[in-house]
Chimera marker file (.cmm) of the C-alpha trace (Angstrom):
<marker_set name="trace">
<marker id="1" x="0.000" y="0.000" z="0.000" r="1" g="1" b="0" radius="0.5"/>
<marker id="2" x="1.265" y="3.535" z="-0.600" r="1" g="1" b="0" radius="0.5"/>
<marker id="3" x="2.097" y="5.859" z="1.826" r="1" g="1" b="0" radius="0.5"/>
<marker id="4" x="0.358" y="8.268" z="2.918" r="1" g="1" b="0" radius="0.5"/>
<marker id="5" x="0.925" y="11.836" z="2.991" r="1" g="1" b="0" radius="0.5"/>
<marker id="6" x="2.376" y="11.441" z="6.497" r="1" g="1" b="0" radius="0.5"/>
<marker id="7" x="4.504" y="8.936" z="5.287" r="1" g="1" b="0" radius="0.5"/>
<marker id="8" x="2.597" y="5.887" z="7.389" r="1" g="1" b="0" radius="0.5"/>
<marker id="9" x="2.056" y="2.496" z="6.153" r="1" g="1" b="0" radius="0.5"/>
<marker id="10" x="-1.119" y="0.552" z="6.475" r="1" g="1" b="0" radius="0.5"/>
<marker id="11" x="-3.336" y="3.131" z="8.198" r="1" g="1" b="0" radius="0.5"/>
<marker id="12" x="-6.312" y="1.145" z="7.035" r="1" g="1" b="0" radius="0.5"/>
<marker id="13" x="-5.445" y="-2.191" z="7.913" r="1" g="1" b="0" radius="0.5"/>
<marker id="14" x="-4.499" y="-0.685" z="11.601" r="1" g="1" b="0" radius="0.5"/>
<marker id="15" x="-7.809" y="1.679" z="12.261" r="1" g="1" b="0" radius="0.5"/>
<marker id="16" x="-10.904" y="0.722" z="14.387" r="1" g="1" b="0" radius="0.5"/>
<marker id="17" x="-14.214" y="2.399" z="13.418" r="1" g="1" b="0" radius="0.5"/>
<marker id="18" x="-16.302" y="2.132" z="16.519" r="1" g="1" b="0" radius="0.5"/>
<marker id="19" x="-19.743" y="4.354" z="17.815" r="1" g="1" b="0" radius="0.5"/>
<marker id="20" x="-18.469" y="6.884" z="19.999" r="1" g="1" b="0" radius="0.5"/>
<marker id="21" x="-19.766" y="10.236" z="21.916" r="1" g="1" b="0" radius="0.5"/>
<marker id="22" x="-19.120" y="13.010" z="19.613" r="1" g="1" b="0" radius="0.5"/>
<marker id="23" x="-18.492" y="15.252" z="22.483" r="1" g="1" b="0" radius="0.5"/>
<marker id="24" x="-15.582" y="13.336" z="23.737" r="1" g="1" b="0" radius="0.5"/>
<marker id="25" x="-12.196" y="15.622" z="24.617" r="1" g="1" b="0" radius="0.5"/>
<marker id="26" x="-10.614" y="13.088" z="22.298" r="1" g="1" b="0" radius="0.5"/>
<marker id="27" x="-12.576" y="14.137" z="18.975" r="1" g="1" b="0" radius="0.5"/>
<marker id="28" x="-12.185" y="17.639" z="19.755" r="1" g="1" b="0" radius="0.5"/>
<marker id="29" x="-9.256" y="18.233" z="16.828" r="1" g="1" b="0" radius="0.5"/>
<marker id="30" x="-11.099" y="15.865" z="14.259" r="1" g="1" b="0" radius="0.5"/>
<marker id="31" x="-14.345" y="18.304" z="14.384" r="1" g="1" b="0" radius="0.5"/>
<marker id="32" x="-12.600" y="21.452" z="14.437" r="1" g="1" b="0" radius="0.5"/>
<marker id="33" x="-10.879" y="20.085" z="11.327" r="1" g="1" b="0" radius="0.5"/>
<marker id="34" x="-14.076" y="19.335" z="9.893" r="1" g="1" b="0" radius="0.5"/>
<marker id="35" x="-15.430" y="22.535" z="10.617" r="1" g="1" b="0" radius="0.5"/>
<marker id="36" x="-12.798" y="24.494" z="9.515" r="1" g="1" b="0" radius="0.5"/>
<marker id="37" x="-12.956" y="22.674" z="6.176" r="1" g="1" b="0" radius="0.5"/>
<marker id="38" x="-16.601" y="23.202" z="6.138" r="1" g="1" b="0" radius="0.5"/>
<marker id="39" x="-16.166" y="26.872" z="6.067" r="1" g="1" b="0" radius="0.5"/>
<marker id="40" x="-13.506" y="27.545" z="3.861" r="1" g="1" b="0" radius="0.5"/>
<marker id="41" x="-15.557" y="26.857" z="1.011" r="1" g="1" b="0" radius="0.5"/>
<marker id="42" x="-18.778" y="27.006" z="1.625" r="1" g="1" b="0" radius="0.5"/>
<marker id="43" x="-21.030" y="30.359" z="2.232" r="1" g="1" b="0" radius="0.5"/>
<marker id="44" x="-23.047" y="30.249" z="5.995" r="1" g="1" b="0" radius="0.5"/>
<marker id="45" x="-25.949" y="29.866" z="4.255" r="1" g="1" b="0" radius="0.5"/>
<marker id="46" x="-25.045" y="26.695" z="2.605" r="1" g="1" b="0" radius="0.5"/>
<marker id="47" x="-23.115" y="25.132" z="5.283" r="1" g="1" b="0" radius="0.5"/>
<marker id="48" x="-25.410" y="21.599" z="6.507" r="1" g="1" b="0" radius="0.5"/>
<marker id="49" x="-22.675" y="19.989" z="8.884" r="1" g="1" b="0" radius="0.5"/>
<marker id="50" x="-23.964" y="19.344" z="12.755" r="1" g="1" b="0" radius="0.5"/>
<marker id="51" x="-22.024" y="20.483" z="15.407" r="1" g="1" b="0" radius="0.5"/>
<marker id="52" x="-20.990" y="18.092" z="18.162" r="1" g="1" b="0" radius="0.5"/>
<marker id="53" x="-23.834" y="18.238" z="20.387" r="1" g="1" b="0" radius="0.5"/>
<marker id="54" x="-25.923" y="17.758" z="17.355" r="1" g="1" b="0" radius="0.5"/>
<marker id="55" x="-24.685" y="14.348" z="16.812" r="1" g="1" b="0" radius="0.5"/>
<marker id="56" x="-24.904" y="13.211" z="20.423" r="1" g="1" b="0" radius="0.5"/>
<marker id="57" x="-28.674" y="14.135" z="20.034" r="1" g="1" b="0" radius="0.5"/>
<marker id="58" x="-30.813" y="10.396" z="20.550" r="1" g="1" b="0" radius="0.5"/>
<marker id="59" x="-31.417" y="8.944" z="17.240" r="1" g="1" b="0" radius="0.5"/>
<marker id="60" x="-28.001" y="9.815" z="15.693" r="1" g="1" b="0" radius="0.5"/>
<marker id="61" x="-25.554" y="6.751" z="15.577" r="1" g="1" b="0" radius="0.5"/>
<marker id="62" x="-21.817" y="8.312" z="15.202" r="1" g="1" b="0" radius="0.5"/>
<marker id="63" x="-18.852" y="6.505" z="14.885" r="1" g="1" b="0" radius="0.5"/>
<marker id="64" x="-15.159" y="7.565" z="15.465" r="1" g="1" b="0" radius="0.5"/>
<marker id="65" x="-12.214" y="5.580" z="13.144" r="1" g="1" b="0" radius="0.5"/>
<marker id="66" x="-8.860" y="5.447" z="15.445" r="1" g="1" b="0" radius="0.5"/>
<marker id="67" x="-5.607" y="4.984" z="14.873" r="1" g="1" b="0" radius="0.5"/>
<marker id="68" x="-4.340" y="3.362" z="18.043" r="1" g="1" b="0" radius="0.5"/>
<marker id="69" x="-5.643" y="6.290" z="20.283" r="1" g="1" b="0" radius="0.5"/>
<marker id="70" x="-5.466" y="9.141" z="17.731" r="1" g="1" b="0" radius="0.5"/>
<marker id="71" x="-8.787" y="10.146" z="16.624" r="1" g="1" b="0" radius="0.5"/>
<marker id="72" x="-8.908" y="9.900" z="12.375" r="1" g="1" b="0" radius="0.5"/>
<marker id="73" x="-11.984" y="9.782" z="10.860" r="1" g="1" b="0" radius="0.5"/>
<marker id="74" x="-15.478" y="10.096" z="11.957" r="1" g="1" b="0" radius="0.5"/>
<marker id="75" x="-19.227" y="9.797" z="10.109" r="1" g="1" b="0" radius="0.5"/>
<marker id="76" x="-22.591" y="9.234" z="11.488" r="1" g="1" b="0" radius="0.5"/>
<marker id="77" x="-26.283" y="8.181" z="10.564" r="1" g="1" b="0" radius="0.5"/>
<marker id="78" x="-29.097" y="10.117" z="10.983" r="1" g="1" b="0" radius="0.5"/>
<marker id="79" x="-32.721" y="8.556" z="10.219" r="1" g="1" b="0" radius="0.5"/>
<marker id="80" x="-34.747" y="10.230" z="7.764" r="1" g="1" b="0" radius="0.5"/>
<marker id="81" x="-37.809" y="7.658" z="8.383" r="1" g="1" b="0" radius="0.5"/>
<marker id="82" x="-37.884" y="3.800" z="8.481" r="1" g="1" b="0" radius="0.5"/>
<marker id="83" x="-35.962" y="3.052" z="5.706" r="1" g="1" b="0" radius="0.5"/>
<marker id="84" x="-34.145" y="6.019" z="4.664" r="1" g="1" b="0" radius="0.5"/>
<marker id="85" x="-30.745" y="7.523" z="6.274" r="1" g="1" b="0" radius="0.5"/>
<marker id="86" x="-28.847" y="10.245" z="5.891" r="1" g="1" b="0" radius="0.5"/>
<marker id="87" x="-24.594" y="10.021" z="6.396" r="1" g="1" b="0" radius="0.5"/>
<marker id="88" x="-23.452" y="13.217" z="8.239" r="1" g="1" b="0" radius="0.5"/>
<marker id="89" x="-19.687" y="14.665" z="9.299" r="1" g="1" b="0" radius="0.5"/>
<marker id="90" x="-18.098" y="12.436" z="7.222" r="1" g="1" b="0" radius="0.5"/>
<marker id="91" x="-14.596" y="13.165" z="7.354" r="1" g="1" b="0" radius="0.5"/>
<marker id="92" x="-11.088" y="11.857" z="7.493" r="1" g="1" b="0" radius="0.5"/>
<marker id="93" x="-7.912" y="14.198" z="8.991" r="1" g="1" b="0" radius="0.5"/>
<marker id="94" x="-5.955" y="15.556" z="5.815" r="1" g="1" b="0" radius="0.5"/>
<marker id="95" x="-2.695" y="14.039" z="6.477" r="1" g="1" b="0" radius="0.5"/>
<marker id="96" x="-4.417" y="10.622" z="6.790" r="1" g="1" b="0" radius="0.5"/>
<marker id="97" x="-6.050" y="10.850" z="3.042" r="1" g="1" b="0" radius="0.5"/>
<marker id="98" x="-4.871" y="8.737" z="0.315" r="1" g="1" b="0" radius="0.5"/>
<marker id="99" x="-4.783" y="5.670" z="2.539" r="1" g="1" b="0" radius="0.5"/>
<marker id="100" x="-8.581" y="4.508" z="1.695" r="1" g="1" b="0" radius="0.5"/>
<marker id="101" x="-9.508" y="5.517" z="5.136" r="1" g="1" b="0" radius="0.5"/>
<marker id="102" x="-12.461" y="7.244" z="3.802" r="1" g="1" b="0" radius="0.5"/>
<marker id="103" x="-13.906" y="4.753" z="1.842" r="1" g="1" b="0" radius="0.5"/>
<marker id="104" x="-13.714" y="2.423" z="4.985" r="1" g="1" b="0" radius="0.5"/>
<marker id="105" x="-15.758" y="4.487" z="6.597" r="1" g="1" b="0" radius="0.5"/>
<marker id="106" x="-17.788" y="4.666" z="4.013" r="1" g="1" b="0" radius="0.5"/>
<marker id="107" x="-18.408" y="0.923" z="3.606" r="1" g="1" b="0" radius="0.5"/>
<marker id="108" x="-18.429" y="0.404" z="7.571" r="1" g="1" b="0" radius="0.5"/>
<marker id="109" x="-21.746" y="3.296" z="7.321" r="1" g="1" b="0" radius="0.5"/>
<marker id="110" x="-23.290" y="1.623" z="4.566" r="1" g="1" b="0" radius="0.5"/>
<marker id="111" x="-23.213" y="-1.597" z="6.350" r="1" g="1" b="0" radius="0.5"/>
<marker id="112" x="-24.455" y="-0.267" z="9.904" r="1" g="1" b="0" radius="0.5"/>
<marker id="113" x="-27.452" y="1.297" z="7.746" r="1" g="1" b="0" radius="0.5"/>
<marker id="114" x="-28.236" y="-2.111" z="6.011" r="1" g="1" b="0" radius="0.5"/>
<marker id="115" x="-27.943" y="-3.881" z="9.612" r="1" g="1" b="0" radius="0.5"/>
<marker id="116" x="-30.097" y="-1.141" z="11.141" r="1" g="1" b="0" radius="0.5"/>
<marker id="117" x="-32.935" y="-2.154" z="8.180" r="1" g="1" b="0" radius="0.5"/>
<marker id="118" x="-32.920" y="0.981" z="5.645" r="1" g="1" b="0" radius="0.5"/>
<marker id="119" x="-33.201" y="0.471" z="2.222" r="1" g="1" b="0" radius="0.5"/>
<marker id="120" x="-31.755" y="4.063" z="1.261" r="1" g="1" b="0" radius="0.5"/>
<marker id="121" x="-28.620" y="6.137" z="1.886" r="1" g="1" b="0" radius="0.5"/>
<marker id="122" x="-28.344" y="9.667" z="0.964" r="1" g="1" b="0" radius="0.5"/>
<marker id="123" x="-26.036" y="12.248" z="1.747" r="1" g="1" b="0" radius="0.5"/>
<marker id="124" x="-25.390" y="15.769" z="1.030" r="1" g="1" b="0" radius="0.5"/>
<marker id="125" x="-21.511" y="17.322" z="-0.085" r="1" g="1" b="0" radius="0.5"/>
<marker id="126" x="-20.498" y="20.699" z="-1.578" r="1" g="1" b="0" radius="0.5"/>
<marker id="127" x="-20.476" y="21.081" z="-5.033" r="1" g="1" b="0" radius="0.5"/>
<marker id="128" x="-17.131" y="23.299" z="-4.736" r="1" g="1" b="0" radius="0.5"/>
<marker id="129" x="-13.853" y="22.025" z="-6.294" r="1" g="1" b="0" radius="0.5"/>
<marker id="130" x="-12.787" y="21.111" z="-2.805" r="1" g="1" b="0" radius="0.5"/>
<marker id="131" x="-15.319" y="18.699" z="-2.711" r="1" g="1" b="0" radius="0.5"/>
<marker id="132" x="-14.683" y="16.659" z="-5.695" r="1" g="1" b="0" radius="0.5"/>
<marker id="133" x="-12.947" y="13.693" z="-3.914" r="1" g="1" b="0" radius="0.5"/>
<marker id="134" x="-15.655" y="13.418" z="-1.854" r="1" g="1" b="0" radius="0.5"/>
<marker id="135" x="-17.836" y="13.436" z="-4.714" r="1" g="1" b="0" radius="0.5"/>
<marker id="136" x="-15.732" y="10.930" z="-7.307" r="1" g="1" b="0" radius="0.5"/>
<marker id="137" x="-15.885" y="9.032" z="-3.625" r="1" g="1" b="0" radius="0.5"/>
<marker id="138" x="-19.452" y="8.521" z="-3.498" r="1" g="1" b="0" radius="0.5"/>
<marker id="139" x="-20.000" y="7.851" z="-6.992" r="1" g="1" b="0" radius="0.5"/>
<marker id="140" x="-17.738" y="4.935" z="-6.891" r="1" g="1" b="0" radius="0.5"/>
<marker id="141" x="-19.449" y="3.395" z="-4.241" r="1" g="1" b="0" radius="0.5"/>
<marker id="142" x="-22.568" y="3.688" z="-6.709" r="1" g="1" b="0" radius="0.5"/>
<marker id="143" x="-24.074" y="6.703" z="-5.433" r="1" g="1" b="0" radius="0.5"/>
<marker id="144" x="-26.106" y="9.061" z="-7.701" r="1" g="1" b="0" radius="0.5"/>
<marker id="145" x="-27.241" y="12.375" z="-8.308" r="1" g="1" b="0" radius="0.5"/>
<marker id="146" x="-30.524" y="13.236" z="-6.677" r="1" g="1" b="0" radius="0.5"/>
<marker id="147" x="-33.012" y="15.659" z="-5.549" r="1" g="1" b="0" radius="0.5"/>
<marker id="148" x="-33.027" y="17.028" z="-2.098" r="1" g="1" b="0" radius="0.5"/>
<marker id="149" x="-34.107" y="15.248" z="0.118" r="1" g="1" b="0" radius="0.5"/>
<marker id="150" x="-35.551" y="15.277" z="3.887" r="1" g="1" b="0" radius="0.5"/>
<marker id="151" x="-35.590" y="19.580" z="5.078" r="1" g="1" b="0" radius="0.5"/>
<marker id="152" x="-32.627" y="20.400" z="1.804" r="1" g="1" b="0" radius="0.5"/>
<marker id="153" x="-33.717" y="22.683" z="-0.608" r="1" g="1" b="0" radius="0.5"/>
<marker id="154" x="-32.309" y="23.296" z="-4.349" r="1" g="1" b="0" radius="0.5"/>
<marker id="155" x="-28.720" y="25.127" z="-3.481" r="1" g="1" b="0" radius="0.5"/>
<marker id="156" x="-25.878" y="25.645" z="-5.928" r="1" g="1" b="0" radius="0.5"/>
<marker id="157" x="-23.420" y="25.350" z="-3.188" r="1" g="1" b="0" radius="0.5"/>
<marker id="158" x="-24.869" y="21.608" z="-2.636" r="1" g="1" b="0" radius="0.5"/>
<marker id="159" x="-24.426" y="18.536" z="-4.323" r="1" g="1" b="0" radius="0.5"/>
<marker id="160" x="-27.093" y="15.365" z="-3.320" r="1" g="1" b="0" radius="0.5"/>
<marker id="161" x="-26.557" y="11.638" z="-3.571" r="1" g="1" b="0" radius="0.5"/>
<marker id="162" x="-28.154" y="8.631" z="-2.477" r="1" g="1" b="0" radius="0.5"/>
<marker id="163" x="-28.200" y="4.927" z="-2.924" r="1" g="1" b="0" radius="0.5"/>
<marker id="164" x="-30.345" y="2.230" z="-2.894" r="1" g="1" b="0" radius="0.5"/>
<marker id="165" x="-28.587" y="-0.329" z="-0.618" r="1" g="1" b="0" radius="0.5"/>
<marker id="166" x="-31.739" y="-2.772" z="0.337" r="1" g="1" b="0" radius="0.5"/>
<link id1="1" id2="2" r="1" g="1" b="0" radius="0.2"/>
<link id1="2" id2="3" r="1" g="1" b="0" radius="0.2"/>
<link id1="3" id2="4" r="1" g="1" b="0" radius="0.2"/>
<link id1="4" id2="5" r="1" g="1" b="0" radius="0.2"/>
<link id1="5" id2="6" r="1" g="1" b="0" radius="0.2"/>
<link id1="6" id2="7" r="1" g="1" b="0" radius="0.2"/>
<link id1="7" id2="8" r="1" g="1" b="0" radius="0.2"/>
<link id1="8" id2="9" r="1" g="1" b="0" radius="0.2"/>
<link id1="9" id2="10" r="1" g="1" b="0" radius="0.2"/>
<link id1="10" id2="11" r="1" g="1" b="0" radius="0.2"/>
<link id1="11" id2="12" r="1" g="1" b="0" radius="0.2"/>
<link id1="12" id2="13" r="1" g="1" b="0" radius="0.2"/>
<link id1="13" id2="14" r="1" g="1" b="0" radius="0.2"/>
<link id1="14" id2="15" r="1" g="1" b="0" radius="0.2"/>
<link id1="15" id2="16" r="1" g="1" b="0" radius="0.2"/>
<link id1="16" id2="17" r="1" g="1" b="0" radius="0.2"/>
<link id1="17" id2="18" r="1" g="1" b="0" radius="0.2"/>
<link id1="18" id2="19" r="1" g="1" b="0" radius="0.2"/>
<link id1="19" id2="20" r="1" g="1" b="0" radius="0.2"/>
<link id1="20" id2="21" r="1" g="1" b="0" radius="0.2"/>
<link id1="21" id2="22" r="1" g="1" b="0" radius="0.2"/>
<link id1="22" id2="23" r="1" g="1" b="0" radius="0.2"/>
<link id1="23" id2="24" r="1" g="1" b="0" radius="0.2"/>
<link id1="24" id2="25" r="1" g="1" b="0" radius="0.2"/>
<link id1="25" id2="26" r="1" g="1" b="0" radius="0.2"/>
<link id1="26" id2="27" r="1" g="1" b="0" radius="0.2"/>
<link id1="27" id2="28" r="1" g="1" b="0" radius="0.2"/>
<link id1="28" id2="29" r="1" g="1" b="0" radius="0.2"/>
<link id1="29" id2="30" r="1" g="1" b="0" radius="0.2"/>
<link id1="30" id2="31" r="1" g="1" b="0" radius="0.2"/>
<link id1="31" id2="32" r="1" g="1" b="0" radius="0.2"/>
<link id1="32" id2="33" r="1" g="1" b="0" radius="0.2"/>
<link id1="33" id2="34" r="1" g="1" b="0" radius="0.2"/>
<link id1="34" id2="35" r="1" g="1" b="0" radius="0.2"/>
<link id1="35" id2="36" r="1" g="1" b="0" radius="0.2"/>
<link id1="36" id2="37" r="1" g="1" b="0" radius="0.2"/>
<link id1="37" id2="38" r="1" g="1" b="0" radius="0.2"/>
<link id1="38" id2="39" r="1" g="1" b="0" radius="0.2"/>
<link id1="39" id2="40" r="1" g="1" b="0" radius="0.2"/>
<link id1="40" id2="41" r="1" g="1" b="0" radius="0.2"/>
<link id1="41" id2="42" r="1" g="1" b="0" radius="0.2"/>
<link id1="42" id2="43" r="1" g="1" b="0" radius="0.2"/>
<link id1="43" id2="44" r="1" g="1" b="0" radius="0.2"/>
<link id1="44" id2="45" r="1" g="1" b="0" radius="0.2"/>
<link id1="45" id2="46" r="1" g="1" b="0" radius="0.2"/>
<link id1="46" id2="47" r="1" g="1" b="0" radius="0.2"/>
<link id1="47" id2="48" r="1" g="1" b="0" radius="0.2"/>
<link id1="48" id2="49" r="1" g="1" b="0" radius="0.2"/>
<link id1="49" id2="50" r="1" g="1" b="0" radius="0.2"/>
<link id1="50" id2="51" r="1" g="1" b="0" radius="0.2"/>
<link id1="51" id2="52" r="1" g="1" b="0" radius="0.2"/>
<link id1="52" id2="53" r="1" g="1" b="0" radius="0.2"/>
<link id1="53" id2="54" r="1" g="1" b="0" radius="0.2"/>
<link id1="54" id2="55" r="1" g="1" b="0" radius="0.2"/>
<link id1="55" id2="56" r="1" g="1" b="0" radius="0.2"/>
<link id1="56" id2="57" r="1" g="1" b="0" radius="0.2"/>
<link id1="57" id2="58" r="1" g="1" b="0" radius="0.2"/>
<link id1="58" id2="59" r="1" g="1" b="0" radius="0.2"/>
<link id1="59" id2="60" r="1" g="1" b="0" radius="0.2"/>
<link id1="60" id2="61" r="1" g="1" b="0" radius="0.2"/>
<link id1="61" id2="62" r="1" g="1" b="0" radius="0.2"/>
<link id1="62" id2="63" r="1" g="1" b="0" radius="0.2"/>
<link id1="63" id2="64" r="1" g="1" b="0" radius="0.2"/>
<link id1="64" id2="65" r="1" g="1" b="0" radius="0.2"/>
<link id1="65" id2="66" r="1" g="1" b="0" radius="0.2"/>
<link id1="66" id2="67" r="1" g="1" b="0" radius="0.2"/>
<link id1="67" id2="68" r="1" g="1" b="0" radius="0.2"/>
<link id1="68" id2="69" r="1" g="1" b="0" radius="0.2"/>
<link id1="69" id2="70" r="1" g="1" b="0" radius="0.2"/>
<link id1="70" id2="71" r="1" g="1" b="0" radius="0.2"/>
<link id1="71" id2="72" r="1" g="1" b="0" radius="0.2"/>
<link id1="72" id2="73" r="1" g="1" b="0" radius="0.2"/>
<link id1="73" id2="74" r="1" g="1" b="0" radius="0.2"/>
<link id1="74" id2="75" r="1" g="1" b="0" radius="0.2"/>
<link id1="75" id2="76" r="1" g="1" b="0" radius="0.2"/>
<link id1="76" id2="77" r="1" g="1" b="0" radius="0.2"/>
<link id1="77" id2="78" r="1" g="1" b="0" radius="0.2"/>
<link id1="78" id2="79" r="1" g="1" b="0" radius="0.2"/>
<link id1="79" id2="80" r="1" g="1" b="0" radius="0.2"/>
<link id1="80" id2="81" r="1" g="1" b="0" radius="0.2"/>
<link id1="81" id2="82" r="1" g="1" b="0" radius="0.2"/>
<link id1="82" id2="83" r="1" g="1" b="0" radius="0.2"/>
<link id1="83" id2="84" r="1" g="1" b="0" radius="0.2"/>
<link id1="84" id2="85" r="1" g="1" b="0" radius="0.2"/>
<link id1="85" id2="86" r="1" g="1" b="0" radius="0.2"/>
<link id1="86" id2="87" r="1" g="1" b="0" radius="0.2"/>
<link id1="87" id2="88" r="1" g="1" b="0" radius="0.2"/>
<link id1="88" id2="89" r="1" g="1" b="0" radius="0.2"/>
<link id1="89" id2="90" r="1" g="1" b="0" radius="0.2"/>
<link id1="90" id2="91" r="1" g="1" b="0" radius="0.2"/>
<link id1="91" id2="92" r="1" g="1" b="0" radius="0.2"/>
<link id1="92" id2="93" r="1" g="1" b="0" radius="0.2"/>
<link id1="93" id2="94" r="1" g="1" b="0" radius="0.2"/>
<link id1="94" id2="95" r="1" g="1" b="0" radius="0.2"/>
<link id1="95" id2="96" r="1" g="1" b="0" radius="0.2"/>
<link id1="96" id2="97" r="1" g="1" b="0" radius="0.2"/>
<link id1="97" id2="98" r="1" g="1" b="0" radius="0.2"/>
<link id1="98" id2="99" r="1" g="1" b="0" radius="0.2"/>
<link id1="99" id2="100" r="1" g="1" b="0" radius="0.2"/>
<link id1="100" id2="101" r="1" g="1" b="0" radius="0.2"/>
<link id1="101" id2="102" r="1" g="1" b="0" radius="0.2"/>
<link id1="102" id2="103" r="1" g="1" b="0" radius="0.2"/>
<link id1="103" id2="104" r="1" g="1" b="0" radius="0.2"/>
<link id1="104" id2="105" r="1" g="1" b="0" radius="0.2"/>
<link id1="105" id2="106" r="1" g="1" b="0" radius="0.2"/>
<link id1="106" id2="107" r="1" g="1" b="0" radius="0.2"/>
<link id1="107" id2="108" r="1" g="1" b="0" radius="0.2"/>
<link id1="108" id2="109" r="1" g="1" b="0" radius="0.2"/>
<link id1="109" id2="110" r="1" g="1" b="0" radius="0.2"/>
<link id1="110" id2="111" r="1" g="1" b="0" radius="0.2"/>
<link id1="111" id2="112" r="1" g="1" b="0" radius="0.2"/>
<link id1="112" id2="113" r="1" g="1" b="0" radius="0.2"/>
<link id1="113" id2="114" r="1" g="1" b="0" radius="0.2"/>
<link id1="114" id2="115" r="1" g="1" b="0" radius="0.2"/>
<link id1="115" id2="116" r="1" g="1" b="0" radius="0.2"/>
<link id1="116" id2="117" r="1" g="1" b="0" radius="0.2"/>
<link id1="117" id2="118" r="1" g="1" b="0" radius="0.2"/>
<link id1="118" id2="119" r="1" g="1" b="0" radius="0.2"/>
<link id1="119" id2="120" r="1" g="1" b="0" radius="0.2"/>
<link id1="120" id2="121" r="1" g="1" b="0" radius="0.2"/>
<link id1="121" id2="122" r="1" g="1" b="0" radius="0.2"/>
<link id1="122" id2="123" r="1" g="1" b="0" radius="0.2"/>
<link id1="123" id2="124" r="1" g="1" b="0" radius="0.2"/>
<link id1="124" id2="125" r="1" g="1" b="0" radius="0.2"/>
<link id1="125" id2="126" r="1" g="1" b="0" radius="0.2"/>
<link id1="126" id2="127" r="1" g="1" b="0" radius="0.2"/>
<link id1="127" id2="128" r="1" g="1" b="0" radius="0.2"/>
<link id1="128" id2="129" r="1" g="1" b="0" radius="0.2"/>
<link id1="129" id2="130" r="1" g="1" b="0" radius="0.2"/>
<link id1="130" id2="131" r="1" g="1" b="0" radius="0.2"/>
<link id1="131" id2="132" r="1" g="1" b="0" radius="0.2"/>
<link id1="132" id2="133" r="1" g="1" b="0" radius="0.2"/>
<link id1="133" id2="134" r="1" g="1" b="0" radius="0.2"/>
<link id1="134" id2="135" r="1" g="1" b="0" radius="0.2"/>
<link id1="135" id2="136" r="1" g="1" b="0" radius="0.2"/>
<link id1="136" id2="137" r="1" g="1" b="0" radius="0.2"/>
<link id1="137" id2="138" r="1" g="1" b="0" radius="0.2"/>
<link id1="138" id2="139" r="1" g="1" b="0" radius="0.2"/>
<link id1="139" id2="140" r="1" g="1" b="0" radius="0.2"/>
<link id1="140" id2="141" r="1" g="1" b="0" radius="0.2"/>
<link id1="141" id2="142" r="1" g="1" b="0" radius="0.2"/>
<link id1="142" id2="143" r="1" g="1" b="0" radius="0.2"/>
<link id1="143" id2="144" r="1" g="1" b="0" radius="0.2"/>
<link id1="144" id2="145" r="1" g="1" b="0" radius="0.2"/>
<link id1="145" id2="146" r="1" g="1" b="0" radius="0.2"/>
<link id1="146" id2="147" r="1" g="1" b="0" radius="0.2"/>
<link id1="147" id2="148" r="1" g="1" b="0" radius="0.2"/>
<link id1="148" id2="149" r="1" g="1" b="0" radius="0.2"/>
<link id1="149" id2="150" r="1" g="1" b="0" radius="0.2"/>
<link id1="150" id2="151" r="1" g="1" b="0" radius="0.2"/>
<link id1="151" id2="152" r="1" g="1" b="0" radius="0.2"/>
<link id1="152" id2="153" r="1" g="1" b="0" radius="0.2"/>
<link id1="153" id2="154" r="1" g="1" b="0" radius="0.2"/>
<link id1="154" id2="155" r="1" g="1" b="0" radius="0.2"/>
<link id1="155" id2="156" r="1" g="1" b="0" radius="0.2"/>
<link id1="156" id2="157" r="1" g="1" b="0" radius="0.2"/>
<link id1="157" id2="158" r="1" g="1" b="0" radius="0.2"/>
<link id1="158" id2="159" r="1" g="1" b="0" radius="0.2"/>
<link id1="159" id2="160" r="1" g="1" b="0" radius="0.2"/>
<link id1="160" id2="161" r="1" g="1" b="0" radius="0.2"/>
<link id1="161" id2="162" r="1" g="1" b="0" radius="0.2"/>
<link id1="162" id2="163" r="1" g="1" b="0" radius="0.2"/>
<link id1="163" id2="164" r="1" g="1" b="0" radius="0.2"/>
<link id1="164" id2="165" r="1" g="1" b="0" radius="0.2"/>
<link id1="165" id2="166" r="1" g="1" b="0" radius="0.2"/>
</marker_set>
C-alpha cells in the first residue's frame, strides 16, 4: 500500500471504526478540522454539517475511526424515516487521506445502515472544487445524483446523492 501523505504504512489495515460520543475531549481536533474545512468553502448559508452536540442528540448513531488512540476519521447516521438515512460529518484528517480511510468508513456506514434495516442512503456534499474527492468518492461506491431530500432545498453550493442499498 502507498504511503500516505504522512509517510505511514497501512493506516487502514491498523484503524478501528467504533460508535463513539461526539463530544468526547478526544474528537475535539477531528471536528474542528471538519469545521474548519466546512467553512472555507462554503457560504453560511449553505453550510449543513452538525455540530458536536448535534450528533450526540438520541437517534443519531456516530462513529469515530482510530488509529491506536489518535482520533482519524469520523461519520454518522441520521434517520430520515424507516428506511431512509442520511450520512453526516463524514470526514477523514488531511494528512491521513490517500490511505482509503475514507472509503472504509464509508463501507463500515453503509453496512451499519443495512444492519439497522434501511433500504436508502443519501447524503449531502459541496459542489465546490474542494469537494470533488468526496464526490468521485461517493460515486464509486454507486451513489447518484438526486433531488433534495428530507428539510434540503435546491442550493448551488450543494451537491445530493443517495443509494439504494436494500
Amino acid at each position: 500500500m502507498p504511503p500516505t501523505a504522512a509517510g505511514e504504512r497501512g493506516a487502514r489495515d491498523r484503524v478501528t471504526i467504533a460508535p463513539a460520543d461526539p463530544l468526547s475531549p478526544d474528537l475535539a481536533l477531528l471536528m474542528a478540522r471538519h469545521r474548519d474545512a466546512m467553512h472555507a468553502d462554503t457560504p453560511p448559508q449553505s453550510i449543513h454539517m452538525m455540530e458536536a452536540a448535534a450528533l450526540a442528540a438520541p437517534g443519531i448513531r456516530f462513529f469515530a475511526m482510530h488509529d491506536g488512540a489518535r482520533a482519524v476519521g469520523m461519520g454518522a447516521l441520521k434517520p430520515l424515516d424507516a428506511t431512509h438515512a442520511e450520512i453526516k460529518s463524514m470526514h477523514v484528517l488531511a494528512e491521513m487521506r490517500g490511505a482509503g480511510l475514507a472509503r472504509r468508513m464509508l463501507d463500515f456506514l453503509e453496512a451499519e445502515a443495512r444492519r439497522a434495516g434501511y433500504r436508502r442512503l443519501s447524503l449531502e456534499t459541496g459542489s465546490q472544487p474542494a469537494f470533488g474527492a468526496a464526490r468521485r468518492l461517493y460515486e464509486r461506491a454507486g451513489f447518484e445524483i438526486c433531488a433534495p431530500f428530507g428539510d434540503y432545498r435546491e442550493d448551488p453550493n450543494s451537491v445530493f446523492m443517495s443509494k439504494r442499498i436494500g
